[in-house]
Steps between C-alpha positions, in 0.01 A plus 500: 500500500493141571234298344490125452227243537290374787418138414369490155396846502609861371687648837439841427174422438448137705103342551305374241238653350206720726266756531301658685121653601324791622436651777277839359147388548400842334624371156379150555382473163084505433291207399321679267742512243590861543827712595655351730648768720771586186335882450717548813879700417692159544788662798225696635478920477770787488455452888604114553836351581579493118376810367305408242226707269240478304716495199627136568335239355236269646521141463258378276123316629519156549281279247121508571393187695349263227438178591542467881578282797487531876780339734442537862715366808170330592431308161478209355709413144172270404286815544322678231728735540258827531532746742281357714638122448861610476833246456762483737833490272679761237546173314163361454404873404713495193404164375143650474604764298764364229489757225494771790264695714505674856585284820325712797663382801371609806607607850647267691835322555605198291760306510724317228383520109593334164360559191507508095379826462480587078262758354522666151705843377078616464367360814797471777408289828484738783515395824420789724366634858126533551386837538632651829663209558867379579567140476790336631653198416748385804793265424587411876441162434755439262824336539605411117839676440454704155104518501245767479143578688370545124623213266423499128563234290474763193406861495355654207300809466457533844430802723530440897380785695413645811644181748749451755747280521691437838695291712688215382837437664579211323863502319444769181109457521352724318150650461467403114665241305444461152710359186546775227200700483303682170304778544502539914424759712513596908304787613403669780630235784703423785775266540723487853659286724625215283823325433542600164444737244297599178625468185372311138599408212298524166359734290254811535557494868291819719627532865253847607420682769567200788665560858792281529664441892730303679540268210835323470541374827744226377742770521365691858794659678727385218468185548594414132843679544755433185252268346313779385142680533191415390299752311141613633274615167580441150586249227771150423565332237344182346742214609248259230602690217849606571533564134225803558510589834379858492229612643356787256230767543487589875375763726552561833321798642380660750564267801641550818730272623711554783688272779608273300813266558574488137537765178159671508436482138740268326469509085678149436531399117199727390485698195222755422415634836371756720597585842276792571364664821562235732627650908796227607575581876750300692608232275818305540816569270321689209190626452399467081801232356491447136733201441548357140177701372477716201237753361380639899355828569515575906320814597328705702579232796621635843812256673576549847786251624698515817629148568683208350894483427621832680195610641354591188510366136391594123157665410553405137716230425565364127734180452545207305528194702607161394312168565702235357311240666163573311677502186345880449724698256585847656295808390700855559305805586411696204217793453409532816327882601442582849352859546302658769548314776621592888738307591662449882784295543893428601507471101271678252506318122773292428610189295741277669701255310506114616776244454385367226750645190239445197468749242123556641648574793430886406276761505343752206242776405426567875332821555472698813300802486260713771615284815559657832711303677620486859807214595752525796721320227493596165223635257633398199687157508542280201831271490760409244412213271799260477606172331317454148207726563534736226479911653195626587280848287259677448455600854305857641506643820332773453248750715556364861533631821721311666570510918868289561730451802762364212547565175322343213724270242427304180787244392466549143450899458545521163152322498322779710402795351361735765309831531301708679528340868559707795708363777376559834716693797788374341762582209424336139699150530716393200204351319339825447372641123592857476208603538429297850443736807564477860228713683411566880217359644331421829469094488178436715450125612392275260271264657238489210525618111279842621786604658700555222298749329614762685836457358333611189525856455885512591538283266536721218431389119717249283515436154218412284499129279472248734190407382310492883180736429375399866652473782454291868173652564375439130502893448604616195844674456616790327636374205792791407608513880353165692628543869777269603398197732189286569271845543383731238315740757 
């Protein structure tokens, strides 16, 4: 792994800050203040590309409507404001509505925005699609290195939904930039064809149920090469407090993201977070990197990766990687579960181990459980830690099913404690517990998470105590004798 900077900007992750809009007109939220489309099983039924069922949870409703203005490609921003005397900018909206409210923009394309956009933790500023609508703000125009189609001079309690955000091919343009945010969410919308990425820092940050493509670009064809990749979805750290640079209490769920140029989902100096249903198809290099993040639950997500270094890279990548320049102490990867997921890859789950000879150059408490897991590489790969990073424990791998052309590895074994898996047409490699498996199974093609299930009932039953009670498709599992890998049934 390689991964440096790209100007003043993370390299596996490169691009400043973005996000994105929507491009599902049937939940386009209603102006009455009602559900807005969330009743809906967030991946879509047993039957969809991410086999999903009724089980999983929806996302919640957005806040009812309250006080209320229009914003219309054809207004004016001395109007009244009304939805018959609408205003023509995002940031003129806000103004009108400082301790929150509901922005109804309507169809339409629009071009460059900035705003201070602030509501309360009781009454969030929501800026969202009319009914049936699909708004799209365009950043063609633009020719600002490091800018965004959506600029906010501050971002609190604030809910964007239902827009798209395209176009901008201006160096690392992205479709929102913000500073740290409090209390922010992205729903429901549609982000593609920009230089950069998406990724915030701050605090209670909600990144749901949005269609992420060709995002990245900076780095289109590898253009970035040994200066790093930029990542597509996910969070950075504050660079203005570099004493406190965590983000803290982030989900990610339920988007789909796929060809990106970067990581799909990059978790960069985050703690307390959730990486949870989201589809990442065709991403560059690695599909969900965690790098210096602690306290990160990734699950129930289905990786598919078949380029980058080799022709393929990571689908879960942990590492600690050191930015001297910021002046951001190093954070190693501890208590980190990832369970239930599908992952396709050269590499399955791994931690790889940077130059950087720190003593948080290390890894702990990492729990695998109830992954299935195909990689022309190596399931299983976690390296040595070296210099003064103290040893690595208090590692599981247990309940997988795990498809390998070589065999897994961790550097540090006496770390691992491991159970329950069952190796794929292949012997048991080194690694194995003694009560690890191998088993013989047809492999069908894995070109969606649905496709997995079948592998199911070879699977056979592992060991109880892992402490996953549900598994990819949110069914429940059998709690003496839960079936190894992503599928319960």
């Amino acid at each position: 792994m390689q991964h440096r900077w790209l100007g003043s900007c993370h390299l596996m992750a490169c691009a400043a800050i973005a996000v994105l809009a929507c491009d599902m007109a049937a939940t386009a939220p209603a102006e009455d203040g009602g559900p807005d489309g969330d009743a809906a099983t967030p991946g879509g039924d047993a039957s969809g590309p991410d086999a999903r069922v009724d089980e999983c949870p929806a996302l919640p409703p957005l806040p009812p409507l309250g006080a209320t203005v229009y914003v219309a490609p054809t207004g004016r921003d001395d109007a009244a404001g009304t939805a018959a005397a609408p205003l023509a900018s995002l940031g003129a909206a806000a103004a009108r509505l400082p301790t929150g409210g509901t922005v109804i923009v309507a169809d339409g394309v629009y071009g460059r925005q900035w705003l201070t956009a602030r509501g309360t933790a009781a009454t969030p500023l929501v800026i969202r699609a009319a009914a049936g609508a699909t708004p799209v703000f365009d950043g063609g125009a633009i020719t600002a290195d490091w800018s965004g189609v959506i600029t906010f001079d501050a971002a609190t309690h604030v809910v964007l939904s239902g827009l798209e955000i395209r176009g901008c091919a201006a160096h690392e343009c992205v479709a929102v930039d913000a500073p740290a945010v409090l209390d922010f969410t992205i729903r429901d919308c549609h982000v593609h064809h920009l230089d950069g990425g998406l990724r915030f820092a701050g605090t209670q940050l909600r990144i749901e149920r949005n269609h992420v493509h060709d995002v990245a670009l900076v780095n289109a064809d590898n253009a970035a090469g040994a200066s790093g990749w930029p990542f597509c979805v996910g969070t950075m750290p504050d660079r203005d407090r570099p004493d406190a640079p965590t983000a803290r209490d982030v989900i990610i769920r339920d988007n789909r993201i796929e060809d990106c140029w970067g990581e799909g989902i990059g978790v960069w100096f985050a703690a307390d977070v959730v990486v949870e249903g989201n589809t990442v198809v065709n991403p560059w290099n690695v599909g969900v990197y965690l790098d210096n993040s602690q306290d990160v639950t990734v699950r129930r997500n289905f990786v598919s990766i078949a380029r980058g270094l080799g022709g393929g890279g990571s689908a879960v990548l942990l590492g600690t990687e050191p930015y001297v320049g910021w002046g951001l102490a190093p954070i190693a990867s501890r208590r980190v579960a990832i369970e239930n997921n599908v992952l396709v890859g050269d590499g399955g789950i791994g931690w790889w181990r940077s130059d950087d000879t720190t003593a948080q150059n290390t890894y702990g408490e990492v729990a695998i459980s109830h992954n299935t897991i195909i990689a022309t590489d190596n399931a299983i790969g976690f390296a040595a830690v070296a210099g003064a990073a103290p040893a690595p424990s208090g590692c599981t791998a247990r309940n997988n099913l795990l498809v390998e052309a070589n065999a897994s590895d961790v550097g540090d074994r006496g770390a691992w404690t491991l159970g329950g898996n069952a190796w794929v047409n292949r012997p048991r490699p080194a690694i194995a517990g003694a009560d690890d498996v191998a088993v013989t199974l047809t492999v069908p093609t894995i070109v969606d998470a649905a496709a997995a299930q079948a592998l199911a009932s070879g699977a056979g039953a592992g060991g109880p105590g892992t402490g996953v009670d549900r598994d990819f498709a949110c069914a429940p599992r059998d709690a003496a004798a839960p079936r190894r890998g992503a599928f319960e049934r």
